[in-house]
PDB file of N, CA, C and O in Angstrom, chain B, residues numbered from 101:
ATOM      1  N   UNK B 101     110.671  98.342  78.645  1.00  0.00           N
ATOM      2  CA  UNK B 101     111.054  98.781  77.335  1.00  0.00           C
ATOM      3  C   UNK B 101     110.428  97.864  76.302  1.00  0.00           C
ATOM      4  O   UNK B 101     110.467  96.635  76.351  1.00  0.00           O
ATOM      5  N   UNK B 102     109.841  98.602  75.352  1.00  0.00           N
ATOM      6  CA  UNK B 102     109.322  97.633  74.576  1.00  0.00           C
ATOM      7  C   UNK B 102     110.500  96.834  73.048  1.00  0.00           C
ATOM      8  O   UNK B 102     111.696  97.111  72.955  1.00  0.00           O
ATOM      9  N   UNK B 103     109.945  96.120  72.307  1.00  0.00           N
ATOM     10  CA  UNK B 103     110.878  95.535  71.563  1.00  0.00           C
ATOM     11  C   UNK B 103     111.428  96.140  70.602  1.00  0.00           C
ATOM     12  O   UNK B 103     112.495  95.807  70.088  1.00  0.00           O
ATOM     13  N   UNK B 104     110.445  97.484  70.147  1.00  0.00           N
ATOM     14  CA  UNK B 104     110.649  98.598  68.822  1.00  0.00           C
ATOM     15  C   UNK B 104     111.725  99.655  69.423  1.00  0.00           C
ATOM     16  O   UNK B 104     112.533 100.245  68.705  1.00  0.00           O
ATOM     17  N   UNK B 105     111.648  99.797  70.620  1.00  0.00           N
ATOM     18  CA  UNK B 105     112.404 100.682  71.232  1.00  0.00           C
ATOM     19  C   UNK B 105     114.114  99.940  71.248  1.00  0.00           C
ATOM     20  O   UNK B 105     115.186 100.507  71.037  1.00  0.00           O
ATOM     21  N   UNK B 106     113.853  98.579  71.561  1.00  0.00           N
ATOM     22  CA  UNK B 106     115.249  97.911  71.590  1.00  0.00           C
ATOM     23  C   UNK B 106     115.560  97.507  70.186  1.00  0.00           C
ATOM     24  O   UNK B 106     116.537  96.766  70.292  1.00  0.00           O
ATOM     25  N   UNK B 107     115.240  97.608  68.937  1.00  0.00           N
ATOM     26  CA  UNK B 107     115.176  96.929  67.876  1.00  0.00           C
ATOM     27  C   UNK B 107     115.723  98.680  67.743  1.00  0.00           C
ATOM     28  O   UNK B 107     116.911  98.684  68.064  1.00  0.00           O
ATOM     29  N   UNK B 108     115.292 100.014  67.413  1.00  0.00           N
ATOM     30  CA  UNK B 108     116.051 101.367  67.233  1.00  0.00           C
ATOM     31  C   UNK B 108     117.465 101.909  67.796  1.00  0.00           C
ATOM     32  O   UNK B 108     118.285 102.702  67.334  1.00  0.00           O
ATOM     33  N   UNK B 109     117.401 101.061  69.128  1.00  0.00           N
ATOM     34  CA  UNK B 109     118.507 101.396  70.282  1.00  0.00           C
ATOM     35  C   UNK B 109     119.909 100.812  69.467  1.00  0.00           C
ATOM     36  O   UNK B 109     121.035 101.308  69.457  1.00  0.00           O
ATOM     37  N   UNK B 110     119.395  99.546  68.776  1.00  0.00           N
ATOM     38  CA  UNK B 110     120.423  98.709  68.447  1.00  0.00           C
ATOM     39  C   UNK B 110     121.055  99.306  66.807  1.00  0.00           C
ATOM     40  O   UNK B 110     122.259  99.448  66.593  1.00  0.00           O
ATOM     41  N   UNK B 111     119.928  99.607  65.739  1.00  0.00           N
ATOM     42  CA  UNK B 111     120.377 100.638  65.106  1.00  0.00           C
ATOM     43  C   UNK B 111     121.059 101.168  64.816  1.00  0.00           C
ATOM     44  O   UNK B 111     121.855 101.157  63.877  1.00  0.00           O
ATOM     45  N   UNK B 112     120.708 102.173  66.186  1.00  0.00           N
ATOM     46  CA  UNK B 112     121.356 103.413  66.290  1.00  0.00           C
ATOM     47  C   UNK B 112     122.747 103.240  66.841  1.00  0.00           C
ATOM     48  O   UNK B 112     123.689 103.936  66.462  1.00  0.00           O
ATOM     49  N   UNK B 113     122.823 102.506  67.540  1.00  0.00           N
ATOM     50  CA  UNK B 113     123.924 102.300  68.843  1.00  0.00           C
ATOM     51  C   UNK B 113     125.313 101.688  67.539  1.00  0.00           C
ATOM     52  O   UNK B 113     126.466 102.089  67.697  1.00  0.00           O
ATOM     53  N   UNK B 114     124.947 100.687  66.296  1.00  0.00           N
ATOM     54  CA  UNK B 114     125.804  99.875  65.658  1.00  0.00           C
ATOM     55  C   UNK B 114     125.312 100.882  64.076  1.00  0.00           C
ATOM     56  O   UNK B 114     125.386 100.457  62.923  1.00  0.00           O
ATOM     57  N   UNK B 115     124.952 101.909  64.399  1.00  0.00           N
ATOM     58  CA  UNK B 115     124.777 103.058  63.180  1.00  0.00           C
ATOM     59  C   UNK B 115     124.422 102.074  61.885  1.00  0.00           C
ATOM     60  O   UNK B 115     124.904 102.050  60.753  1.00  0.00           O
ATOM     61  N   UNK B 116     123.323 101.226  62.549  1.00  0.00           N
ATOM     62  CA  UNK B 116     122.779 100.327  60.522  1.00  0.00           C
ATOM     63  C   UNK B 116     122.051 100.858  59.820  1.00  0.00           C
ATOM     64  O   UNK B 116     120.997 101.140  60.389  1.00  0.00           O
ATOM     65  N   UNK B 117     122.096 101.119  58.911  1.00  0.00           N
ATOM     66  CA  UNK B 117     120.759 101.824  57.567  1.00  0.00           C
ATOM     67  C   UNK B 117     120.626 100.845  57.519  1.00  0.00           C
ATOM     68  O   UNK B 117     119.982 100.552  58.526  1.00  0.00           O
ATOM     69  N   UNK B 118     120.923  99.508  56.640  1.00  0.00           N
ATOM     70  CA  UNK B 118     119.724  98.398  56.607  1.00  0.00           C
ATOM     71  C   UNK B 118     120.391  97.183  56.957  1.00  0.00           C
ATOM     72  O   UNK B 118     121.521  96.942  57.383  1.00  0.00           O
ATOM     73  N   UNK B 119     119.159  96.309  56.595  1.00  0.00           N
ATOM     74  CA  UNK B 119     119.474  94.728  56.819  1.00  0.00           C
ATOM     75  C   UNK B 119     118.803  93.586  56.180  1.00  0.00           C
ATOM     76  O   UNK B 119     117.579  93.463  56.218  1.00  0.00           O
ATOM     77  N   UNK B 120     119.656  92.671  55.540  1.00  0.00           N
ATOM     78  CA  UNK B 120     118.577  92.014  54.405  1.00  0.00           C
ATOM     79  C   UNK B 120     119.302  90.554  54.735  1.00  0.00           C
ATOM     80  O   UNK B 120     120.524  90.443  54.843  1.00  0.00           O
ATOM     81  N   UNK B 121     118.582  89.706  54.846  1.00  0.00           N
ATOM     82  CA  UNK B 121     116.882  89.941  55.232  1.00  0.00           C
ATOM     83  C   UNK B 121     116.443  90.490  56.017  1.00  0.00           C
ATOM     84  O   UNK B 121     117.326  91.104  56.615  1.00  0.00           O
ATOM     85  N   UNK B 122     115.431  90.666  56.445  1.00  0.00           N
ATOM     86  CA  UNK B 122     114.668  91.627  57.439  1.00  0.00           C
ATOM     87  C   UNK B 122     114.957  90.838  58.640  1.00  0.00           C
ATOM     88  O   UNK B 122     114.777  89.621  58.593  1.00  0.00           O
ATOM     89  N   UNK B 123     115.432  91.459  59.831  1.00  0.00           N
ATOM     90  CA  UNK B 123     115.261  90.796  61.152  1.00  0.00           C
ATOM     91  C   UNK B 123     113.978  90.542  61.633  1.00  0.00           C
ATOM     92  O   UNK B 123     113.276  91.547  61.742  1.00  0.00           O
ATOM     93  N   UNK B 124     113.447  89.419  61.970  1.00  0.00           N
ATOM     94  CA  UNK B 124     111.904  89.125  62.620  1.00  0.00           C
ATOM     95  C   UNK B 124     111.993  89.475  64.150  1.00  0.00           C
ATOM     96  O   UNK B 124     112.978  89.449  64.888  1.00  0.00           O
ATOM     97  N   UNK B 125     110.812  89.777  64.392  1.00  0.00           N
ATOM     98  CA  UNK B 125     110.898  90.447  66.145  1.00  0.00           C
ATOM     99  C   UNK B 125     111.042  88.887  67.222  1.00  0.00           C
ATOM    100  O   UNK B 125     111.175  88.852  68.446  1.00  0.00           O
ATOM    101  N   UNK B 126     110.968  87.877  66.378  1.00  0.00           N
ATOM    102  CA  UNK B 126     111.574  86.712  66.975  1.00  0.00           C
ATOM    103  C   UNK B 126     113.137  86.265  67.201  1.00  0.00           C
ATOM    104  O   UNK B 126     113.547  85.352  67.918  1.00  0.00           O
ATOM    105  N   UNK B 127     113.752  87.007  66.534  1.00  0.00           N
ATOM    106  CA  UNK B 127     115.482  87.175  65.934  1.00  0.00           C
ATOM    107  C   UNK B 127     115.620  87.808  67.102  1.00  0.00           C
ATOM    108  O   UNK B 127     116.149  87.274  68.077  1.00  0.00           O
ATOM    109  N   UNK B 128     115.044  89.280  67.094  1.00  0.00           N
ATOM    110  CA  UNK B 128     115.586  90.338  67.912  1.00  0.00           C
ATOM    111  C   UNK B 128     115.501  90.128  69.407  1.00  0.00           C
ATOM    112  O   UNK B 128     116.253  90.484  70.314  1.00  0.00           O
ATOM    113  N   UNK B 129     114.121  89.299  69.401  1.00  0.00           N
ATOM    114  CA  UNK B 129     114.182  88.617  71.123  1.00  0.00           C
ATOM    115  C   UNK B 129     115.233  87.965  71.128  1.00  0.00           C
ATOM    116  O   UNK B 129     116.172  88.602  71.604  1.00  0.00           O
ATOM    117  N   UNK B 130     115.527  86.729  70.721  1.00  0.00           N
ATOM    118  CA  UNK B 130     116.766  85.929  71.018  1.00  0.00           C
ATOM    119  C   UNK B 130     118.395  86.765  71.073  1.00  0.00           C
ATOM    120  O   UNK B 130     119.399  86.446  71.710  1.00  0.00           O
ATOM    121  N   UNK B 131     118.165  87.902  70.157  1.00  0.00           N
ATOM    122  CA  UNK B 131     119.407  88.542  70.584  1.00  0.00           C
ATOM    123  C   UNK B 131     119.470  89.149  71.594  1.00  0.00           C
ATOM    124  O   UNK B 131     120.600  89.279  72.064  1.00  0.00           O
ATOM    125  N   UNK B 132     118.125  89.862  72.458  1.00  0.00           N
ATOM    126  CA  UNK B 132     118.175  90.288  73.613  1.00  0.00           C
ATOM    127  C   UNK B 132     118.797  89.434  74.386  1.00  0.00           C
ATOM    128  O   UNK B 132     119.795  89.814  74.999  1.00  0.00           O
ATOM    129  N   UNK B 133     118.271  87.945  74.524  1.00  0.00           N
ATOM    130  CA  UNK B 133     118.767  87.222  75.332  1.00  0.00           C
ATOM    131  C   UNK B 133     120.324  87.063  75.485  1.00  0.00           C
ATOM    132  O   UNK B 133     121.011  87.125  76.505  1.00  0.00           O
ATOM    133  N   UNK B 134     120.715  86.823  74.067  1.00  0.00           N
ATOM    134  CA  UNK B 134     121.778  86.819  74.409  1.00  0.00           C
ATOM    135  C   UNK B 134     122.795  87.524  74.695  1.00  0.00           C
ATOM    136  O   UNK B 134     123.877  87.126  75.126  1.00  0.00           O
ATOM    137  N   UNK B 135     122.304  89.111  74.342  1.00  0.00           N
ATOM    138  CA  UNK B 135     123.012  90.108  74.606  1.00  0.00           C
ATOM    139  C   UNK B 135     123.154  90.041  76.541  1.00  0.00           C
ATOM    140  O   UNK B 135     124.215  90.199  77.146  1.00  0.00           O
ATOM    141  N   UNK B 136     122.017  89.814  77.086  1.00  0.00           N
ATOM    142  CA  UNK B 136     121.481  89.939  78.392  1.00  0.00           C
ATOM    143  C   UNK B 136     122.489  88.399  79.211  1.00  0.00           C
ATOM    144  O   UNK B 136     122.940  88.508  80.352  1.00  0.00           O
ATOM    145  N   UNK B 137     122.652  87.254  78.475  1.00  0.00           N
ATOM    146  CA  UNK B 137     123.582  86.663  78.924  1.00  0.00           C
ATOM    147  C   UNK B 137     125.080  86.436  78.957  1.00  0.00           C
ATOM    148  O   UNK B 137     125.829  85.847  79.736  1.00  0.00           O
ATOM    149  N   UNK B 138     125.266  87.179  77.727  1.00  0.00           N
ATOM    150  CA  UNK B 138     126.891  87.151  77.289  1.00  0.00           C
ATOM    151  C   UNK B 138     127.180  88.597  78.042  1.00  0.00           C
ATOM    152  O   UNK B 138     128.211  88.325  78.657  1.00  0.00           O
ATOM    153  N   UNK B 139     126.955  89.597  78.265  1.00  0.00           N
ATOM    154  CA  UNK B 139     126.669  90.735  79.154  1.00  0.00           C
ATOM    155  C   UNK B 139     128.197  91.494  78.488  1.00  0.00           C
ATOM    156  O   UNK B 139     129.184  91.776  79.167  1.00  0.00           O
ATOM    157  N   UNK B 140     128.063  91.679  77.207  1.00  0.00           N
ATOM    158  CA  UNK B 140     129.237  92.145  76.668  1.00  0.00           C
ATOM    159  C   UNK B 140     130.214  93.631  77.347  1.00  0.00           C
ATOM    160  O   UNK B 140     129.634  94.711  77.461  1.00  0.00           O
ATOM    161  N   UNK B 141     131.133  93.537  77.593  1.00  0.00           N
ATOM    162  CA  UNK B 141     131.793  95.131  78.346  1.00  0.00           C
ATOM    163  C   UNK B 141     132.196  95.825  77.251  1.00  0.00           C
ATOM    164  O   UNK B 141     132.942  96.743  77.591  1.00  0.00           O
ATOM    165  N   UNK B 142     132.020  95.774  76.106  1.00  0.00           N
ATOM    166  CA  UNK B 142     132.385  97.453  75.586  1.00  0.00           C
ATOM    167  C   UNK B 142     131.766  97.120  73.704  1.00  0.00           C
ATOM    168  O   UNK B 142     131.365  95.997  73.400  1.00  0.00           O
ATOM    169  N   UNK B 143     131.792  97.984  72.926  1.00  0.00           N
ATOM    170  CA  UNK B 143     131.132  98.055  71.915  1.00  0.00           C
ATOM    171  C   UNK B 143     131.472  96.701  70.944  1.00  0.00           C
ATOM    172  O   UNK B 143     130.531  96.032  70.517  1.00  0.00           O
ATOM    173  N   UNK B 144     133.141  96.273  70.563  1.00  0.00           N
ATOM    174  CA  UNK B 144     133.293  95.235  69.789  1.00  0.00           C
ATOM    175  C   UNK B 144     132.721  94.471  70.300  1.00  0.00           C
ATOM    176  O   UNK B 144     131.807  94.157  69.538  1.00  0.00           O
ATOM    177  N   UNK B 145     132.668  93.912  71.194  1.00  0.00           N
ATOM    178  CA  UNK B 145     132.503  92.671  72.104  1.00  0.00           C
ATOM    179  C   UNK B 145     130.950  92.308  71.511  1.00  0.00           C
ATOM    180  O   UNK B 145     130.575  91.149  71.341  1.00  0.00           O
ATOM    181  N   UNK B 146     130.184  93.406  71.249  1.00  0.00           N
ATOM    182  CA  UNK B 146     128.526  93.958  71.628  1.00  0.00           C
ATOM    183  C   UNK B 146     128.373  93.431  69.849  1.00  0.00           C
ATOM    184  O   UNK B 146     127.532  92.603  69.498  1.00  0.00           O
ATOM    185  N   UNK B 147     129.199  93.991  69.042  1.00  0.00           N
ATOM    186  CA  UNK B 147     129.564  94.128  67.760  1.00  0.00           C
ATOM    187  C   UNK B 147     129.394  92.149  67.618  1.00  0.00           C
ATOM    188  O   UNK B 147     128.460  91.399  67.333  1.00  0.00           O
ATOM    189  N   UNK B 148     130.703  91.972  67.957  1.00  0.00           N
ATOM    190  CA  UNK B 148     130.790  90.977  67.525  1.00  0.00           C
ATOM    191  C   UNK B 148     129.609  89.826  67.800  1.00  0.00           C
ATOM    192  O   UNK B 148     129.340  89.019  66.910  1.00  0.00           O
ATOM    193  N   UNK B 149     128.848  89.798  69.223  1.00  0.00           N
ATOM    194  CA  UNK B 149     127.444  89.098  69.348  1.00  0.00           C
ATOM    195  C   UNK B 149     126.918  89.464  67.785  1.00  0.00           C
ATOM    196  O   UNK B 149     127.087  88.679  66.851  1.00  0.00           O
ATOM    197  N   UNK B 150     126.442  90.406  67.682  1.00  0.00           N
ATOM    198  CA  UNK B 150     125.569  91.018  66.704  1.00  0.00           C
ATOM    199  C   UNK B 150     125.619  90.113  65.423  1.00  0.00           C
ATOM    200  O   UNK B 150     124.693  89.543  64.847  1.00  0.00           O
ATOM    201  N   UNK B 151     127.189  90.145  65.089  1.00  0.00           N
ATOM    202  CA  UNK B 151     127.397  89.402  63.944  1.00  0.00           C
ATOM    203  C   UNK B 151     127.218  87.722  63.384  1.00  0.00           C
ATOM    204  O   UNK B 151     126.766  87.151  62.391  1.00  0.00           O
ATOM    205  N   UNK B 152     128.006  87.278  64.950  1.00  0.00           N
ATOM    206  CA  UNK B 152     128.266  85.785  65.126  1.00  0.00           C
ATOM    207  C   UNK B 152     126.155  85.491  65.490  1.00  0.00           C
ATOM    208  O   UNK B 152     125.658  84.376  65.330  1.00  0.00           O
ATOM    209  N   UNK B 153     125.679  86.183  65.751  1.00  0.00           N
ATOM    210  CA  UNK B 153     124.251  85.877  66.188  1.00  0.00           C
ATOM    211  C   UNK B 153     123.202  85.852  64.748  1.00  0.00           C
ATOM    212  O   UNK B 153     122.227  85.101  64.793  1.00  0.00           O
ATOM    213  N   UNK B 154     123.437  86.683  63.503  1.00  0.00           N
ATOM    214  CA  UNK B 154     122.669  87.057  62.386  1.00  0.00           C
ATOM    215  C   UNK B 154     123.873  86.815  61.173  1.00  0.00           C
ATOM    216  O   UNK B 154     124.241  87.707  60.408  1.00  0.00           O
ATOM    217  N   UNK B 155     124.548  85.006  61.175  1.00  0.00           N
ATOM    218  CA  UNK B 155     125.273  85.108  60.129  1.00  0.00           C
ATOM    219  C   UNK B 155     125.196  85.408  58.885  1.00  0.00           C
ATOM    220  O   UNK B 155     125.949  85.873  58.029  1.00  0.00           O
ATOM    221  N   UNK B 156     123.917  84.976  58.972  1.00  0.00           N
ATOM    222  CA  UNK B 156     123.084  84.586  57.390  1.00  0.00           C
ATOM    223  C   UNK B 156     122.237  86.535  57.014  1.00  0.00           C
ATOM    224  O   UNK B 156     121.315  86.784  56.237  1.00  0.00           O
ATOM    225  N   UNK B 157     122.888  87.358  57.759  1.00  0.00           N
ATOM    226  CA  UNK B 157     122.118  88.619  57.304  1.00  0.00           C
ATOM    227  C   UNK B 157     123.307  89.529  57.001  1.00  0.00           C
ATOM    228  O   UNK B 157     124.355  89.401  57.635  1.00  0.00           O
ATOM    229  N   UNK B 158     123.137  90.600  55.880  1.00  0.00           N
ATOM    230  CA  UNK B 158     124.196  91.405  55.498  1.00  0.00           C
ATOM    231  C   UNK B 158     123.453  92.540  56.369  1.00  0.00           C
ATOM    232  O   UNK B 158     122.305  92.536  56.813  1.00  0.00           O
ATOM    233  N   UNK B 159     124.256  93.310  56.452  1.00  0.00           N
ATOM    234  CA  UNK B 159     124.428  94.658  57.523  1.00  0.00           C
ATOM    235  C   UNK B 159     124.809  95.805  56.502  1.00  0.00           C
ATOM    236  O   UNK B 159     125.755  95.724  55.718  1.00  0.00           O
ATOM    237  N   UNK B 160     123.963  96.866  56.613  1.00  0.00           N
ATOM    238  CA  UNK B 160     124.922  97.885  55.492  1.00  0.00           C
ATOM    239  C   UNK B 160     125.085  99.094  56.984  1.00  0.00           C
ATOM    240  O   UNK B 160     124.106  99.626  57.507  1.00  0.00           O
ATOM    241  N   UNK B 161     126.372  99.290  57.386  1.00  0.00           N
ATOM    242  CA  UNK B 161     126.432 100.627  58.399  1.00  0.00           C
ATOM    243  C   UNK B 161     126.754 101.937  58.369  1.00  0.00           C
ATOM    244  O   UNK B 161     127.212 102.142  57.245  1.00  0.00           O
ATOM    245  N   UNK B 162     126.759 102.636  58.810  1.00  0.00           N
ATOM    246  CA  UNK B 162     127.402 104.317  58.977  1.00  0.00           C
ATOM    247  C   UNK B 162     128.819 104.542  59.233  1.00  0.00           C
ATOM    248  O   UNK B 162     129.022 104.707  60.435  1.00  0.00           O
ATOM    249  N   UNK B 163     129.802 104.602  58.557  1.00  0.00           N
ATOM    250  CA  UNK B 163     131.110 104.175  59.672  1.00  0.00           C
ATOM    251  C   UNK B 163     131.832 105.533  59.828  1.00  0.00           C
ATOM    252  O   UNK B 163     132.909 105.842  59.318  1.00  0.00           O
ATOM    253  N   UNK B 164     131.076 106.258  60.595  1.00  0.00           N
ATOM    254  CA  UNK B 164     131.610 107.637  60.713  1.00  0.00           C
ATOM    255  C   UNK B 164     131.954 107.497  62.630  1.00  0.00           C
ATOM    256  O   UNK B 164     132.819 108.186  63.169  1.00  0.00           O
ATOM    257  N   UNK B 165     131.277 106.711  63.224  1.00  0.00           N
ATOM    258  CA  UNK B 165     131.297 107.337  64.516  1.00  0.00           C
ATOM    259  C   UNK B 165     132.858 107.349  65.050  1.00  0.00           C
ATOM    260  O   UNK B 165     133.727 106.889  64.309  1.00  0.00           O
ATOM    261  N   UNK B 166     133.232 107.924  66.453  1.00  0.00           N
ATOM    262  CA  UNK B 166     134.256 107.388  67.128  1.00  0.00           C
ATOM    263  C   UNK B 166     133.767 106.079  68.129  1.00  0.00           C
ATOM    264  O   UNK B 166     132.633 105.790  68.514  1.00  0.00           O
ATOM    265  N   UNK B 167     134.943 105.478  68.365  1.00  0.00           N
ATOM    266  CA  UNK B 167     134.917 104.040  69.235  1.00  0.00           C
ATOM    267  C   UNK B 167     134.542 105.256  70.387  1.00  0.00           C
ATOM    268  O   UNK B 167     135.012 106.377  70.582  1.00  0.00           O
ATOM    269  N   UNK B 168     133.437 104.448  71.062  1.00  0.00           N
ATOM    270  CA  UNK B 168     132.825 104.961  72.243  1.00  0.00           C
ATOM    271  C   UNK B 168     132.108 103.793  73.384  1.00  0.00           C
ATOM    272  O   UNK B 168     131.138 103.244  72.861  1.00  0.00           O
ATOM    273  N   UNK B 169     132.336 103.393  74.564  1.00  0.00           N
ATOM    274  CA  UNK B 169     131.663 102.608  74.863  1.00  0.00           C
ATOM    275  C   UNK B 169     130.756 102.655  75.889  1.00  0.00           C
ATOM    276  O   UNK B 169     130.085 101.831  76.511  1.00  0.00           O
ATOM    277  N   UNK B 170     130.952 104.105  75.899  1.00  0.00           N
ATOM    278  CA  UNK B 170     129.752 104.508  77.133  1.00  0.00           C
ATOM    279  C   UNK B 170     128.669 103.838  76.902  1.00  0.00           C
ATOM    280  O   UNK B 170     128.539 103.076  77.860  1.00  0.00           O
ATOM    281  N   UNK B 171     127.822 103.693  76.173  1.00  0.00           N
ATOM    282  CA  UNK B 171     126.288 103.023  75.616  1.00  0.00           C
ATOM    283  C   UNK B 171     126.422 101.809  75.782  1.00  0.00           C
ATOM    284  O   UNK B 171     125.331 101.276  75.980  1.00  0.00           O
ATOM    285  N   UNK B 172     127.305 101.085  75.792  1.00  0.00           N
ATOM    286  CA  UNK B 172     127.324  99.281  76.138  1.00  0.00           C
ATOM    287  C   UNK B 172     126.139  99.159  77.916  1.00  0.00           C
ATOM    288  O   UNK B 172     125.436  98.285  78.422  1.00  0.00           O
ATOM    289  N   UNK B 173     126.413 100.156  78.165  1.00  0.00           N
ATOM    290  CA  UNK B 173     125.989  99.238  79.225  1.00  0.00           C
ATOM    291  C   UNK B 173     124.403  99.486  79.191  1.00  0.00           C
ATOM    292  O   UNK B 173     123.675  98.573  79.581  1.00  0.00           O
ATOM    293  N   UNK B 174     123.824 100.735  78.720  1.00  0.00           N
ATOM    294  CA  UNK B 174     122.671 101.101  78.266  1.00  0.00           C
ATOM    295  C   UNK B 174     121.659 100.290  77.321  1.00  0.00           C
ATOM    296  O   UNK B 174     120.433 100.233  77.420  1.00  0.00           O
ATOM    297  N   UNK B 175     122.534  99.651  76.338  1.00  0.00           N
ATOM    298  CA  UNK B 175     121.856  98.843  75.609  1.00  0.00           C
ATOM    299  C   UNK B 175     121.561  97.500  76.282  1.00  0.00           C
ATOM    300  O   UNK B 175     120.515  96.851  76.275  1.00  0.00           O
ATOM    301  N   UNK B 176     122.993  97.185  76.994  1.00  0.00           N
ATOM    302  CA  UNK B 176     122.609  95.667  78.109  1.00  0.00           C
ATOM    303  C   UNK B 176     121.254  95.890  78.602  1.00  0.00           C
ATOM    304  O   UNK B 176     120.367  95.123  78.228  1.00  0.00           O
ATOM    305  N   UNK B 177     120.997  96.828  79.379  1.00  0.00           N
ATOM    306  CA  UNK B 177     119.851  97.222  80.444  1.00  0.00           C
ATOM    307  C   UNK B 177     118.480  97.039  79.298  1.00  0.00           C
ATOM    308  O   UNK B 177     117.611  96.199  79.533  1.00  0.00           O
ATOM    309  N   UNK B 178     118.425  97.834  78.186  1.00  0.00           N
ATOM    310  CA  UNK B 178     117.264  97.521  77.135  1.00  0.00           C
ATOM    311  C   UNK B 178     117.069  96.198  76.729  1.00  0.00           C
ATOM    312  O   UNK B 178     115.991  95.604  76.770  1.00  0.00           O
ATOM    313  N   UNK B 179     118.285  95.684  76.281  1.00  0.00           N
ATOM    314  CA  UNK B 179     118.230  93.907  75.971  1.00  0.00           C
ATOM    315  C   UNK B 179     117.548  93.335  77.505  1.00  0.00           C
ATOM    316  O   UNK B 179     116.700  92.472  77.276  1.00  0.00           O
ATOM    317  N   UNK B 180     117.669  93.529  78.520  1.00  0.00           N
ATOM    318  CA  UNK B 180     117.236  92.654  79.986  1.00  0.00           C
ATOM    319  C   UNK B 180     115.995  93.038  79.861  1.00  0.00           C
ATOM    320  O   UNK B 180     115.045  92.268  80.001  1.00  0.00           O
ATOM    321  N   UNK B 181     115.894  94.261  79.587  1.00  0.00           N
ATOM    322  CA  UNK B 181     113.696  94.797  79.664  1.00  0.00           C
ATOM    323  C   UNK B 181     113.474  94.784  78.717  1.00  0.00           C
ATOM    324  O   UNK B 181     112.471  95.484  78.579  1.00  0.00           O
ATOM    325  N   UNK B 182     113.805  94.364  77.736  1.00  0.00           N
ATOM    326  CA  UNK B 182     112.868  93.661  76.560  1.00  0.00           C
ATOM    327  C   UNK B 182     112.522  92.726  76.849  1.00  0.00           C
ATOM    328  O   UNK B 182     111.329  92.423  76.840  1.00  0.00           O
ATOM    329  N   UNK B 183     113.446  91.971  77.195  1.00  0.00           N
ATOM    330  CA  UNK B 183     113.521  90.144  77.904  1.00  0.00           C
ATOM    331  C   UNK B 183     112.370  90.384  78.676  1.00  0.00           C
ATOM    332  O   UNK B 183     111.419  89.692  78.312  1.00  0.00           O
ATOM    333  N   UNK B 184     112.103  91.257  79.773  1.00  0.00           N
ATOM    334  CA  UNK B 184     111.301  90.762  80.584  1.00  0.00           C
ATOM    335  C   UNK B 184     110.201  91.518  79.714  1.00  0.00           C
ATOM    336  O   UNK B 184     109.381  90.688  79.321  1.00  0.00           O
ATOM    337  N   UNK B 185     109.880  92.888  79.249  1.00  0.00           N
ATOM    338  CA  UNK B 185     108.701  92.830  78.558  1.00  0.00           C
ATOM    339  C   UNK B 185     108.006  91.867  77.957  1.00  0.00           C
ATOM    340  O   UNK B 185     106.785  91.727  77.888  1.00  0.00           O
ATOM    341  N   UNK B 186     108.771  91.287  77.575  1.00  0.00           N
ATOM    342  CA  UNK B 186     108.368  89.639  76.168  1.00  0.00           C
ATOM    343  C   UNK B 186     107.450  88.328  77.175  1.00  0.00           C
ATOM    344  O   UNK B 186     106.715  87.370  76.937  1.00  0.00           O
ATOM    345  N   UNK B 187     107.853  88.792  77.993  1.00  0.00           N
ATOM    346  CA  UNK B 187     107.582  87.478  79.088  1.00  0.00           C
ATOM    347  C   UNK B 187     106.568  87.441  79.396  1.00  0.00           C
ATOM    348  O   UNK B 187     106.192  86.567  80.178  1.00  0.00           O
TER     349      UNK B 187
END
């Protein structure tokens, strides 16, 4: 999986229209990692990495979805093959 693909997944998955400052594709590796080591089980958990990881960035989101956590484990798997794409 490449990094644009995991940089959309994440997006989509935490419904963001934007982010300021801009995340660097150096940011987004390190969050793979840590998504890939903290190995979060369900969406807050996933949420809360996100936040505690990009303090210094505002988030503007979608807040329509329902709590769903089927996709946690989908995005884990993209965060691990990004990791290894990068390598």
């Amino acid at each position: 999986m490449s990094l644009d693909n995991f940089k959309r997944q994440v997006r989509e998955y935490f419904s963001i229209l934007s982010v300021t400052p801009e995340i660097s594709d150096n940011e987004w590796l390190n969050f793979a990692k840590k998504l890939e080591s903290e190995k979060p089980l369900n969406r807050a958990q996933a949420n809360s990495l996100l936040h505690k990881h990009f303090p210094d960035h505002k988030f503007t989101v979608l807040c329509l979805d329902s709590i769903d956590n089927s996709d946690v484990n989908a995005l884990l798997l993209m965060a691990i093959n990004a990791n290894k794409s990068a390598k």
